[in-house]
PDB file with SEQRES, HELIX, SHEET and CRYST1 records, atoms N, CA, C and O in Angstrom:
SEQRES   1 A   71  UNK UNK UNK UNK UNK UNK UNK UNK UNK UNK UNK UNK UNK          
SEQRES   2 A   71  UNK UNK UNK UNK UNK UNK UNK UNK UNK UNK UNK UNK UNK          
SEQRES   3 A   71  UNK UNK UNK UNK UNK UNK UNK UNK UNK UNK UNK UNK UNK          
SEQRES   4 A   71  UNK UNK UNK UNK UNK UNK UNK UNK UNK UNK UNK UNK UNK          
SEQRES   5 A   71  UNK UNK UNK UNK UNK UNK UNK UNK UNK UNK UNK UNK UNK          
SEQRES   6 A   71  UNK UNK UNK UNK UNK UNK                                      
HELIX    1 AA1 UNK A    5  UNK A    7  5                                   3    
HELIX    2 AA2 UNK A   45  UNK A   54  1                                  10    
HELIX    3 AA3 UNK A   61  UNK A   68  1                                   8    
SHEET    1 AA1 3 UNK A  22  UNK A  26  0                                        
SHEET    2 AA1 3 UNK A  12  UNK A  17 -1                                        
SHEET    3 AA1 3 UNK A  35  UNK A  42 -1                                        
CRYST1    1.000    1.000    1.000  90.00  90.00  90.00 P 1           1          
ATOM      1  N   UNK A   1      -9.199  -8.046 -12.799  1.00  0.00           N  
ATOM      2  CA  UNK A   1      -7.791  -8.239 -12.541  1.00  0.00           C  
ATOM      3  C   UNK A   1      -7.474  -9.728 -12.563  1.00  0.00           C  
ATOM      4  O   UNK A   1      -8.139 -10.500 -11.871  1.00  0.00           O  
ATOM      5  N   UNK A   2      -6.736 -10.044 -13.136  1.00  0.00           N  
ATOM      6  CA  UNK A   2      -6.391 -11.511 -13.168  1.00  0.00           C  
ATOM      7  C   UNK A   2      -5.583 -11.875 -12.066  1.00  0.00           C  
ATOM      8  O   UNK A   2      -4.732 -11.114 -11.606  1.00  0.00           O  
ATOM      9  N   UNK A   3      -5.873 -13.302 -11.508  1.00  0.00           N  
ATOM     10  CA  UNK A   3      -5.436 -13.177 -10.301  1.00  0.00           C  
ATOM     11  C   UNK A   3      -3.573 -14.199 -10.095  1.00  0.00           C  
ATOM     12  O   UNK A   3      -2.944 -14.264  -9.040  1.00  0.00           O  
ATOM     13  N   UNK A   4      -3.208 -14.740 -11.249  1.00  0.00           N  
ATOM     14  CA  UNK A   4      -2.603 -14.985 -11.310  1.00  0.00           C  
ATOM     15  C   UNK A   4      -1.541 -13.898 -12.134  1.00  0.00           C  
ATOM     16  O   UNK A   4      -1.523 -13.547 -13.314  1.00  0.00           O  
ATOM     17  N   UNK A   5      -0.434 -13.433 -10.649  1.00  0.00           N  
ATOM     18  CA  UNK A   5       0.382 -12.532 -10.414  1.00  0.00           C  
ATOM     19  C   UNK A   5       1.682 -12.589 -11.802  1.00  0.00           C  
ATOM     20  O   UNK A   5       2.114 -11.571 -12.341  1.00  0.00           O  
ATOM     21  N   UNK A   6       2.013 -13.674 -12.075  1.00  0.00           N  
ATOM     22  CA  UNK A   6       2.876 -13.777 -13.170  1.00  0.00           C  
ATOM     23  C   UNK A   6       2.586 -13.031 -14.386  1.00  0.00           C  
ATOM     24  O   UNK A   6       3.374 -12.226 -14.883  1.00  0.00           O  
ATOM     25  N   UNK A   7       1.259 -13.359 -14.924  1.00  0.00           N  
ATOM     26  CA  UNK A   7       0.733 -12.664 -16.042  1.00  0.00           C  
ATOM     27  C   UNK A   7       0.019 -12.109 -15.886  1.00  0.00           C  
ATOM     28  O   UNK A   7      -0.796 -12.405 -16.761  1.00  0.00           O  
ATOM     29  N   UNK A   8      -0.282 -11.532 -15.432  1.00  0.00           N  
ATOM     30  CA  UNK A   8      -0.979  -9.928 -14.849  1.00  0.00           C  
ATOM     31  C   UNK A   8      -0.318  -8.374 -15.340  1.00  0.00           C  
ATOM     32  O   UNK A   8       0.544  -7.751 -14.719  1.00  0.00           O  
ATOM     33  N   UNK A   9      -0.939  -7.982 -16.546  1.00  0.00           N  
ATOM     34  CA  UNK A   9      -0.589  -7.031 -16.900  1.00  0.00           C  
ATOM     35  C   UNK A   9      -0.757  -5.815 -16.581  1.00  0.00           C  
ATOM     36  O   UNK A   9      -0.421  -4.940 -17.379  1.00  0.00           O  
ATOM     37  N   UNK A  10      -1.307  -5.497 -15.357  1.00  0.00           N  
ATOM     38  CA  UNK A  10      -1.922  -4.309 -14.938  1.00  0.00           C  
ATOM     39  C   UNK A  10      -0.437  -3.650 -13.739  1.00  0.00           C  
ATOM     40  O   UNK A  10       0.307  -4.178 -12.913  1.00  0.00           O  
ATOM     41  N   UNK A  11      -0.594  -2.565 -14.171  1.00  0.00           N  
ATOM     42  CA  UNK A  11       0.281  -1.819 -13.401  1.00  0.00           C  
ATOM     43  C   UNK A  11      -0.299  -1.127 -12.396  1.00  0.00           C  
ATOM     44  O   UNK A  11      -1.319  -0.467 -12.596  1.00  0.00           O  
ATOM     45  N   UNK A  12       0.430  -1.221 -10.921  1.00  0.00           N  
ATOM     46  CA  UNK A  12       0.151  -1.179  -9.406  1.00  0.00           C  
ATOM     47  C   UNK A  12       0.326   0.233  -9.113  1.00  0.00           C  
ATOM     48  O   UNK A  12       0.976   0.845  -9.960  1.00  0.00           O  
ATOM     49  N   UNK A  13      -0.055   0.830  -8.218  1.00  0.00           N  
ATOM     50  CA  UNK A  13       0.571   1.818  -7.583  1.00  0.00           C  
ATOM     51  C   UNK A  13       0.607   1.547  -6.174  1.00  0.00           C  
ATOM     52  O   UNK A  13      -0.429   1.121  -5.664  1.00  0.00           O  
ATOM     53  N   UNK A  14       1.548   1.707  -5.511  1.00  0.00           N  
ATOM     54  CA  UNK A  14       1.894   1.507  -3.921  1.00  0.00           C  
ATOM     55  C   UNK A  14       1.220   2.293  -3.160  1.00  0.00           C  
ATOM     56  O   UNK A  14       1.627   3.444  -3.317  1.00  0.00           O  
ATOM     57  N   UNK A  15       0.124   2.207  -2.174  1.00  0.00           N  
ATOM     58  CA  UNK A  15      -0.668   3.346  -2.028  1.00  0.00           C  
ATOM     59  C   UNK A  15      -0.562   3.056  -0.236  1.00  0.00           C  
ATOM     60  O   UNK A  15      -0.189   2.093   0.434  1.00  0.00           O  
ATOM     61  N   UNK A  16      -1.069   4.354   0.078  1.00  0.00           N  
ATOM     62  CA  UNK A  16      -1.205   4.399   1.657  1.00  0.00           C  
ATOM     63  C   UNK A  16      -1.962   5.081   2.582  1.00  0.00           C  
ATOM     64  O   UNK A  16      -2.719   5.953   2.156  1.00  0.00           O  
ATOM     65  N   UNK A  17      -1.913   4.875   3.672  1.00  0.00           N  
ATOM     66  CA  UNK A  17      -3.798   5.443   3.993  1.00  0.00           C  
ATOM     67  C   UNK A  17      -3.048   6.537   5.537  1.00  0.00           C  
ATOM     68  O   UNK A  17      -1.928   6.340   6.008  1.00  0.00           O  
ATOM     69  N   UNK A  18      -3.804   7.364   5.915  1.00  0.00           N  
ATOM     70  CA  UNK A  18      -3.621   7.695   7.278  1.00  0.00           C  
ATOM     71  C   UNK A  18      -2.563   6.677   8.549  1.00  0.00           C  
ATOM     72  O   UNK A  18      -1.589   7.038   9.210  1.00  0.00           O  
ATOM     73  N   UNK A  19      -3.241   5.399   8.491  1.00  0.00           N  
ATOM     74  CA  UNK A  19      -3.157   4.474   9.595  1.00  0.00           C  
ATOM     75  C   UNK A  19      -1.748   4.328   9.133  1.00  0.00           C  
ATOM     76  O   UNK A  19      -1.044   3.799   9.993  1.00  0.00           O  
ATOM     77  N   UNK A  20      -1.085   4.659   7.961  1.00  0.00           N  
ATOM     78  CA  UNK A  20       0.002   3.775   8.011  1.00  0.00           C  
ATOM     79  C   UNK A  20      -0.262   2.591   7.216  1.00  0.00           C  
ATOM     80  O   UNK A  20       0.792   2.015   6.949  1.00  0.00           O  
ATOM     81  N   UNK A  21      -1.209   2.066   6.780  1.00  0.00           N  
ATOM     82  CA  UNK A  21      -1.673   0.737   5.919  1.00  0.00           C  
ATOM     83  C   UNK A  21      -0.826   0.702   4.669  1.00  0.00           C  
ATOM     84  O   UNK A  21       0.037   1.571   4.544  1.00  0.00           O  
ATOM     85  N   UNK A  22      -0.964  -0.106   3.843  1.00  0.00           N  
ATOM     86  CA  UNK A  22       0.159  -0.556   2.857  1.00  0.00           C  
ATOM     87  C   UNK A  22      -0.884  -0.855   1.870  1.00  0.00           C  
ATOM     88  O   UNK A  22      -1.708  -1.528   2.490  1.00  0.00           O  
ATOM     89  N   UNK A  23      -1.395  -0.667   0.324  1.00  0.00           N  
ATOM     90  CA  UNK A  23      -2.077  -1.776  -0.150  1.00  0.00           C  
ATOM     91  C   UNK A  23      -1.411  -1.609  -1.878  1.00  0.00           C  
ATOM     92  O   UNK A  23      -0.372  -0.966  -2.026  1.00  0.00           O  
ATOM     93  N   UNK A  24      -2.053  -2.185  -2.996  1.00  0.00           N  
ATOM     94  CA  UNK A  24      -1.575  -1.349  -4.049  1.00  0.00           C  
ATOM     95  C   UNK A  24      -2.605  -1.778  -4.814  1.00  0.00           C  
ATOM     96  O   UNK A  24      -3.370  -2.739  -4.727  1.00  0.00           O  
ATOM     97  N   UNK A  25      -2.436  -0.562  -5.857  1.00  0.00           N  
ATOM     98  CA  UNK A  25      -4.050   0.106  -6.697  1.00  0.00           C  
ATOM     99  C   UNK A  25      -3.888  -0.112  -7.707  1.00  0.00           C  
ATOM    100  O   UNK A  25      -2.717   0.223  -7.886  1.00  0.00           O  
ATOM    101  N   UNK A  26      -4.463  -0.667  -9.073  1.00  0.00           N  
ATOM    102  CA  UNK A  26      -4.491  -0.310 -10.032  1.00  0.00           C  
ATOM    103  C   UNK A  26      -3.718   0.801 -10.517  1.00  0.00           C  
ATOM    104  O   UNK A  26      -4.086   1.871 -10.033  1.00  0.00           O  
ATOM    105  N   UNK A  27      -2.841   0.868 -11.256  1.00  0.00           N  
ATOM    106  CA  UNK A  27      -2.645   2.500 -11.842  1.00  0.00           C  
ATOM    107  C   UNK A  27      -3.445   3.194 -12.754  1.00  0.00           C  
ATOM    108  O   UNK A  27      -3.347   4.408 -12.935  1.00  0.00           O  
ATOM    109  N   UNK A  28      -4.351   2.354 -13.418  1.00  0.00           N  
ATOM    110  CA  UNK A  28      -5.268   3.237 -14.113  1.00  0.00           C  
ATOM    111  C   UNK A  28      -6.438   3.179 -13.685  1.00  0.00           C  
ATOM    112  O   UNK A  28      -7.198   3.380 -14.633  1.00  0.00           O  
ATOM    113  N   UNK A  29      -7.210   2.940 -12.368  1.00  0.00           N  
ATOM    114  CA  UNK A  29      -8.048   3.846 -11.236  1.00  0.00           C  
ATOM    115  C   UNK A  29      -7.736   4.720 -10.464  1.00  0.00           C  
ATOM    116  O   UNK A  29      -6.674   4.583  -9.857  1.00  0.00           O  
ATOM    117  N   UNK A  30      -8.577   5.933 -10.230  1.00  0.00           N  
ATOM    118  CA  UNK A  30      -8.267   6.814  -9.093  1.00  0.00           C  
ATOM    119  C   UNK A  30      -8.724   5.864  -7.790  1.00  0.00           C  
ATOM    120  O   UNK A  30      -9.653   5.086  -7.570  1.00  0.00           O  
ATOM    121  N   UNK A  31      -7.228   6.495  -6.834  1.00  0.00           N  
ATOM    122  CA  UNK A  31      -6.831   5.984  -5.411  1.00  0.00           C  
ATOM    123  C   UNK A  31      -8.100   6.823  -4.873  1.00  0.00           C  
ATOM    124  O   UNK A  31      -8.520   7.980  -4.900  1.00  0.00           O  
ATOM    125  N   UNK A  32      -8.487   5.467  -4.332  1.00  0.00           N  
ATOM    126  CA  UNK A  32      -9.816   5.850  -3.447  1.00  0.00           C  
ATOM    127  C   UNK A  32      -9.444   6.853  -2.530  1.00  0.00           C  
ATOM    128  O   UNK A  32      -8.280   7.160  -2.272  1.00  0.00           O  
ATOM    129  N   UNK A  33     -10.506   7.383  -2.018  1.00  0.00           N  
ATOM    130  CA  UNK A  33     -10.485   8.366  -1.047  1.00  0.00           C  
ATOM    131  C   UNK A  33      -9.801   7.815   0.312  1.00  0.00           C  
ATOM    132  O   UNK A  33     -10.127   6.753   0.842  1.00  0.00           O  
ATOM    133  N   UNK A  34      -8.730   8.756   0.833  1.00  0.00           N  
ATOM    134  CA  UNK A  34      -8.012   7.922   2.532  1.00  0.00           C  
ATOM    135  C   UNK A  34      -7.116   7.686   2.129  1.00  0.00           C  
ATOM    136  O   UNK A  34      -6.283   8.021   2.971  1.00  0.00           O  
ATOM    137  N   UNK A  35      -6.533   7.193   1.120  1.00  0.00           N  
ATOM    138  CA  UNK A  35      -5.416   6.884   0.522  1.00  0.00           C  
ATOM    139  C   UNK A  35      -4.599   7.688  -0.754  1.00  0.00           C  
ATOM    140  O   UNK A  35      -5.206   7.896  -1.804  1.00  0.00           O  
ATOM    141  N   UNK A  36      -3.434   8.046  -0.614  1.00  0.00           N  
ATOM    142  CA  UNK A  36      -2.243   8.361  -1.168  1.00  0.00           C  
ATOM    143  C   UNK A  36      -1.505   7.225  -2.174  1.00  0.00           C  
ATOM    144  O   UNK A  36      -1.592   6.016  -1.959  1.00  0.00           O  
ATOM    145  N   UNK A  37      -0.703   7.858  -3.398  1.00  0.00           N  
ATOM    146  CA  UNK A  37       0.509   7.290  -3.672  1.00  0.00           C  
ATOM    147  C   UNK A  37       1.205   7.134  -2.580  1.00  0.00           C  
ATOM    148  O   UNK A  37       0.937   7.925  -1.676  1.00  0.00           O  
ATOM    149  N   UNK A  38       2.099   6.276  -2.366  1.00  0.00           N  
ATOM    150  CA  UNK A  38       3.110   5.722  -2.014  1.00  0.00           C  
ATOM    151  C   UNK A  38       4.651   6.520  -2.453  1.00  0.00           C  
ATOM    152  O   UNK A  38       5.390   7.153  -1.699  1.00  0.00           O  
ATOM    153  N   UNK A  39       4.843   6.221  -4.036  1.00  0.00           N  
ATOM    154  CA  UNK A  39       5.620   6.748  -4.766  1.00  0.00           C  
ATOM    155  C   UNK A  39       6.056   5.455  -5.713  1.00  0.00           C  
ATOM    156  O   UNK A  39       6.459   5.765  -6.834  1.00  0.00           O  
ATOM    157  N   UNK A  40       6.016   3.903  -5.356  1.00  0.00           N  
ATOM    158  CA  UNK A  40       6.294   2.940  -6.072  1.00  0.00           C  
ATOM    159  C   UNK A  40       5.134   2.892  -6.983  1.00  0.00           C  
ATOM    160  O   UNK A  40       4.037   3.318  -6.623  1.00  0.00           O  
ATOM    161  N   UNK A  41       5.381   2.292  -8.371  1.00  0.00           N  
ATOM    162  CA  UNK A  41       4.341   2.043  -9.354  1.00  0.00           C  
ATOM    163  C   UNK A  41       5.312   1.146  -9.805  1.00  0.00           C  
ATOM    164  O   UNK A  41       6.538   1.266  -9.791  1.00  0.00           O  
ATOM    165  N   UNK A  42       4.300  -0.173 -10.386  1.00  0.00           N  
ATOM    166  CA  UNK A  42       5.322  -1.471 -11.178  1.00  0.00           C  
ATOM    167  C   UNK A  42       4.267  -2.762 -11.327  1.00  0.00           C  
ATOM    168  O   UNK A  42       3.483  -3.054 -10.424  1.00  0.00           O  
ATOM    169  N   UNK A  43       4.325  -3.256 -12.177  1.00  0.00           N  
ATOM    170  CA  UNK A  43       3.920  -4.878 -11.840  1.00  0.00           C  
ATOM    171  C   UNK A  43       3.835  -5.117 -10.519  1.00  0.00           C  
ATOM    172  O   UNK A  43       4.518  -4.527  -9.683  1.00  0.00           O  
ATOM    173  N   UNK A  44       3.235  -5.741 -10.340  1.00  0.00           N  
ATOM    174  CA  UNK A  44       2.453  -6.478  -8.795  1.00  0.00           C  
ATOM    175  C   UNK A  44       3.152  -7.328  -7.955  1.00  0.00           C  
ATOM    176  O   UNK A  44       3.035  -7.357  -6.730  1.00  0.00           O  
ATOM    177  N   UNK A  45       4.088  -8.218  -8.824  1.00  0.00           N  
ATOM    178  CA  UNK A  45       4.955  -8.291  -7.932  1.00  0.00           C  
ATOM    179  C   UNK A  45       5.857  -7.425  -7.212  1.00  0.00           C  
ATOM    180  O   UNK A  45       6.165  -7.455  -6.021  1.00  0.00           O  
ATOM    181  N   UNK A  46       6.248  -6.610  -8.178  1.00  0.00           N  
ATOM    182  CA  UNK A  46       7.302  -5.741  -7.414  1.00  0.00           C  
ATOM    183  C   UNK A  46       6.664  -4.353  -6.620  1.00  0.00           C  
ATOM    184  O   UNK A  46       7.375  -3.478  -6.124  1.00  0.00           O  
ATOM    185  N   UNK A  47       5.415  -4.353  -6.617  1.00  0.00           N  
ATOM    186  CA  UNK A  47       4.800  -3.509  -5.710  1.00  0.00           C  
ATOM    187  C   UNK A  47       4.834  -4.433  -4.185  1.00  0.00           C  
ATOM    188  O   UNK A  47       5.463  -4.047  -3.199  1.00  0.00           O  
ATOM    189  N   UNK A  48       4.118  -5.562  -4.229  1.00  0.00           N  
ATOM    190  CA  UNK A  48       3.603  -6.016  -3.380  1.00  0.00           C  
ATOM    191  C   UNK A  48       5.265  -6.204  -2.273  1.00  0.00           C  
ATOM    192  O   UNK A  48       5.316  -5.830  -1.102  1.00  0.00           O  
ATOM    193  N   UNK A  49       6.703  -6.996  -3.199  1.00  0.00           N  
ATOM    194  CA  UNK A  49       7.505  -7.083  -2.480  1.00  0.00           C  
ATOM    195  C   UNK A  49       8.159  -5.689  -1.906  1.00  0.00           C  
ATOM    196  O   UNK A  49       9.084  -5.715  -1.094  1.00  0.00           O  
ATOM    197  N   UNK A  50       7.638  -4.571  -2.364  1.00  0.00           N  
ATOM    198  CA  UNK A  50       8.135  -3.204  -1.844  1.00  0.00           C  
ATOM    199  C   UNK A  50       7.574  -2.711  -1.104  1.00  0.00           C  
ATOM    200  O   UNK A  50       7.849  -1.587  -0.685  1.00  0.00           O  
ATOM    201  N   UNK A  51       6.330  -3.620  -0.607  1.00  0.00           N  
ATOM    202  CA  UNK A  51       5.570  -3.557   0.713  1.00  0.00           C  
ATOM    203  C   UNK A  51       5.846  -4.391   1.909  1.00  0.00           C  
ATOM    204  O   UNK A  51       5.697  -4.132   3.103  1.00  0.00           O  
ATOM    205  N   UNK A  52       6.403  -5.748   1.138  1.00  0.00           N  
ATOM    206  CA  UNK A  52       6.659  -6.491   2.170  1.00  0.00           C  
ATOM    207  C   UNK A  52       8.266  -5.680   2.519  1.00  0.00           C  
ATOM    208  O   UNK A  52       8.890  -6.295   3.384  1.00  0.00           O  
ATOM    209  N   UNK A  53       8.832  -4.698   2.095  1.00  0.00           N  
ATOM    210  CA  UNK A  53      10.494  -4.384   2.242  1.00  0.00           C  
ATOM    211  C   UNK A  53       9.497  -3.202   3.073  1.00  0.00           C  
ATOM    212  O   UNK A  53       9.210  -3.572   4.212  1.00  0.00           O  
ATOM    213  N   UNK A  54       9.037  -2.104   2.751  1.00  0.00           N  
ATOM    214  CA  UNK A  54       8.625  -0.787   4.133  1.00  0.00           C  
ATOM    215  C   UNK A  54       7.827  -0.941   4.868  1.00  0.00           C  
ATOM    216  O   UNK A  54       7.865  -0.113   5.777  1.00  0.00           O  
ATOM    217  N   UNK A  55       6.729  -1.949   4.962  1.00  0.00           N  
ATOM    218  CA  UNK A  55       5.436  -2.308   5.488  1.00  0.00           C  
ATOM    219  C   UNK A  55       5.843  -3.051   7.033  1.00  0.00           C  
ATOM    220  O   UNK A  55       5.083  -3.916   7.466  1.00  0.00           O  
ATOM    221  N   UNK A  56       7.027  -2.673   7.789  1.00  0.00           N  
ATOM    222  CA  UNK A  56       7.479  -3.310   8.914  1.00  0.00           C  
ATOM    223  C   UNK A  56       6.650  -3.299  10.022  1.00  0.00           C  
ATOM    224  O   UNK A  56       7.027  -4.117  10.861  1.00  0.00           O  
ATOM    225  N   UNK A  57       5.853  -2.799  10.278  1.00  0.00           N  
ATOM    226  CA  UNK A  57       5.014  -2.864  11.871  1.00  0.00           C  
ATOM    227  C   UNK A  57       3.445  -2.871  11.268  1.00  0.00           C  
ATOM    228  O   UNK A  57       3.008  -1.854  10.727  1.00  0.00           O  
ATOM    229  N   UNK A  58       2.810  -3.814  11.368  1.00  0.00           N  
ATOM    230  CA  UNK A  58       1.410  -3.165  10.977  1.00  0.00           C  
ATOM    231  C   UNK A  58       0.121  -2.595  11.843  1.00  0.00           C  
ATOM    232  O   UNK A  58      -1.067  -2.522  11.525  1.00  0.00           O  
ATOM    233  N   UNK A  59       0.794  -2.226  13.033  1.00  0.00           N  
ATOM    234  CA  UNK A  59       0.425  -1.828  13.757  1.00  0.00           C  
ATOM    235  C   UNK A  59      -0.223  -0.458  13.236  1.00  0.00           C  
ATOM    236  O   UNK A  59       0.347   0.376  12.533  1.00  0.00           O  
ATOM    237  N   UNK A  60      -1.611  -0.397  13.757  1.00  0.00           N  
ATOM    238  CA  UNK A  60      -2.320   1.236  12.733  1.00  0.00           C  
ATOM    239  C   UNK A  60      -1.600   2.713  13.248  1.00  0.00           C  
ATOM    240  O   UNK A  60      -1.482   2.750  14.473  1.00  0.00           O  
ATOM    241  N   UNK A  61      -1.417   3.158  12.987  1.00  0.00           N  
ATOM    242  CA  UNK A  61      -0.789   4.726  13.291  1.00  0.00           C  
ATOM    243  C   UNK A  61      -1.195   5.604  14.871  1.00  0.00           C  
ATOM    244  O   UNK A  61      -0.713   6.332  15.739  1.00  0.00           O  
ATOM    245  N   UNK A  62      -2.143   5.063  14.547  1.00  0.00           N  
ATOM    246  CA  UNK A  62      -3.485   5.866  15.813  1.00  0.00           C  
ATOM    247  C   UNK A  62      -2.618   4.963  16.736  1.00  0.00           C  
ATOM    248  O   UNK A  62      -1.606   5.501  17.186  1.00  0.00           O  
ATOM    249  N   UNK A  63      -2.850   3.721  17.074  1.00  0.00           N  
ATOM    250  CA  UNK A  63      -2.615   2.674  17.956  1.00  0.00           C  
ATOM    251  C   UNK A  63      -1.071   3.066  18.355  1.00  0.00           C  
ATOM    252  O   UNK A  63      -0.783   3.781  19.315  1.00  0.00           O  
ATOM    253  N   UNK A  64      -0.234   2.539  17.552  1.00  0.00           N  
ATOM    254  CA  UNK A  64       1.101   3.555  17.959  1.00  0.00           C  
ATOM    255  C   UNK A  64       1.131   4.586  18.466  1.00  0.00           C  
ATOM    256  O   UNK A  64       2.115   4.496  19.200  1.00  0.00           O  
ATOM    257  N   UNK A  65       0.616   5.788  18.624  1.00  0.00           N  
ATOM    258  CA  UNK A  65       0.660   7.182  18.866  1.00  0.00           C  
ATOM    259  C   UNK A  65       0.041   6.820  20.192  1.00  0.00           C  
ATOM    260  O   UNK A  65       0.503   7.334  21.210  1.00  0.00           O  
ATOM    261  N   UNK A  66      -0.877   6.050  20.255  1.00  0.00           N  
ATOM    262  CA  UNK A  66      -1.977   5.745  21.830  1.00  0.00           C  
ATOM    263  C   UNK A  66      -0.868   4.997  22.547  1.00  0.00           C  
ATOM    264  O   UNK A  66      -1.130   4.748  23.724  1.00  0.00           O  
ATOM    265  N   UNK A  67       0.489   4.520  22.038  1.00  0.00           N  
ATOM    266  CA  UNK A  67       0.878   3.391  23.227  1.00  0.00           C  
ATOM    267  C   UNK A  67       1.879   4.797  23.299  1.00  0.00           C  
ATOM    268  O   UNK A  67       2.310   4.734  24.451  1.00  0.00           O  
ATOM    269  N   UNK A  68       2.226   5.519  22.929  1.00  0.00           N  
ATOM    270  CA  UNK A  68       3.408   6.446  22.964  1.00  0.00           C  
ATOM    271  C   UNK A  68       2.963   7.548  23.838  1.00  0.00           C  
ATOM    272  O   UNK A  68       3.779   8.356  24.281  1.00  0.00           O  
ATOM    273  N   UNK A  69       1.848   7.608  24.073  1.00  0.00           N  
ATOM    274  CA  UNK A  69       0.787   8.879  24.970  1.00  0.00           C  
ATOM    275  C   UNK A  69       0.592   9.894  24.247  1.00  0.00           C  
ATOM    276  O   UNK A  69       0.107  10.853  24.847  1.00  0.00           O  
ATOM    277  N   UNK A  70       0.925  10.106  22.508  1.00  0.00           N  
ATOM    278  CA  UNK A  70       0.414  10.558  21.643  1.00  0.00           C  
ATOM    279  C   UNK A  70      -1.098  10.787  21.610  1.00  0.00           C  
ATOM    280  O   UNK A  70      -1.806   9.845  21.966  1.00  0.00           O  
ATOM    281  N   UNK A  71      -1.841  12.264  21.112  1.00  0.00           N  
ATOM    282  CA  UNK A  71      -3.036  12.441  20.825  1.00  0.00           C  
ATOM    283  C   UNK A  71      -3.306  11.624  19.341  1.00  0.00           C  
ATOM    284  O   UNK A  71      -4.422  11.638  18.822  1.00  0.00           O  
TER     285      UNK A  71                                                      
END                                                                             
């Protein structure tokens, strides 16, 4: 993957795990195991800023549910 984001031709998929985590995948690898589509796919920039736009608490899922008295 080239790491300079401008010319980076690889297309992202917005992916997401149990915890609530945010990351984005290659679109032409299978999403590791734990993790889901999202539903965004795009260039890397516009994945990554569509994480920084839903990705609001990064607090893990579990951890939330434990301060809420959630199992």
């Amino acid at each position: 993957m080239p790491a300079d984001s401008e010319n980076d031709p690889t297309i992202y998929h917005v992916v997401l795990n149990a915890e609530a985590q945010y990351s984005i995948w290659p679109a032409d690898l299978p999403v590791p195991a734990g993790w889901r589509k999202e539903g965004k796919t795009g260039p890397k920039a516009e994945c990554l800023a569509h994480v920084k736009t839903v990705w609001t608490d990064m607090t893990p899922a579990s951890l939330r549910r434990g301060r809420a008295g959630q199992p």
